[in-house]
C-alpha positions in Angstrom: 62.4 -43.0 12.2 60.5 -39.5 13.2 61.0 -38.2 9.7 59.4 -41.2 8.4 56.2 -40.5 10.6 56.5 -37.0 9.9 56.5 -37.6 5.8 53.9 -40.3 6.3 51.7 -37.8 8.8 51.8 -35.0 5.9 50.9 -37.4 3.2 47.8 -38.8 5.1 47.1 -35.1 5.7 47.0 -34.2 2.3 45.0 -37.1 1.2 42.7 -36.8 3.8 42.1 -32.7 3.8 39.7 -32.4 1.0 36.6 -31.6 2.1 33.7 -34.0 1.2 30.5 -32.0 -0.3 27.1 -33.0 0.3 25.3 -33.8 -3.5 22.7 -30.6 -4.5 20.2 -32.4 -7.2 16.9 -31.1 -7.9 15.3 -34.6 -8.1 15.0 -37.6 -6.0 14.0 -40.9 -6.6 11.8 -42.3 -3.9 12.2 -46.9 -4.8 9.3 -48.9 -4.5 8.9 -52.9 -4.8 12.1 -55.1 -3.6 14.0 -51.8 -3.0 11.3 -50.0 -1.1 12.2 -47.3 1.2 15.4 -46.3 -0.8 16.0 -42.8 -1.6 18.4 -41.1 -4.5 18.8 -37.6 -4.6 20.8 -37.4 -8.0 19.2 -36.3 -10.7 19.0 -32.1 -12.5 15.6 -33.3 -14.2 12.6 -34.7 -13.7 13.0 -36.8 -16.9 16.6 -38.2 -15.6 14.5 -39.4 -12.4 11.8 -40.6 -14.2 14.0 -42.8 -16.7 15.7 -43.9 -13.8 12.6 -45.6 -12.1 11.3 -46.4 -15.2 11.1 -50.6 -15.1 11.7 -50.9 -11.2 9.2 -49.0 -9.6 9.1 -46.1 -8.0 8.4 -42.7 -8.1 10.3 -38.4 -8.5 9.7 -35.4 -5.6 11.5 -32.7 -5.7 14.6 -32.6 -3.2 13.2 -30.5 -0.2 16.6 -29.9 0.9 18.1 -28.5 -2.8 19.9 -25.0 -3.0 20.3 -23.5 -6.2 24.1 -23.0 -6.8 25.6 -19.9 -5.2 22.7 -19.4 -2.2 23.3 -19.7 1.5 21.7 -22.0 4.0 19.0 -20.3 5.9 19.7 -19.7 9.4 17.4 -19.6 12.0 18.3 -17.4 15.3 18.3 -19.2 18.6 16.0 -18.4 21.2 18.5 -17.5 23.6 16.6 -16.5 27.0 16.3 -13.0 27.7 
């Protein structure tokens, strides 16, 4: 019975160990009308943003949050008391 948890453990391991990563589009779609409020963040170009509002309201921004590929988050140093 313990090398049946142990096999099951391992395989819900493996599963389960890939790391999820956060979408890093350019362009967001910000809803208006009967889907107001709602936000989608997956789109390279403007014009793929644009085509996707087109017909149901709404509107493009750029993603404040977008890194290009291969840059590094910005960190801030804490202002640890001196």
């Amino acid at each position: 019975m313990k090398i049946f948890f142990l096999i099951v453990g391992t395989a819900a391991l493996t599963l389960i160990g890939a790391r999820a990563n956060a979408q890093n589009y350019r362009w967001c779609s910000i809803y208006t009308g009967s889907m107001g409020g709602s936000k989608n963040c997956g789109f390279t170009s403007f014009q793929q943003c644009m085509a996707n509002v087109s017909g149901i309201g709404g509107f493009c921004q750029e993603n404040d949050t977008y890194r290009p590929a291969g840059t590094a988050p910005t960190r801030h140093k804490s202002q640890a008391a001196k």
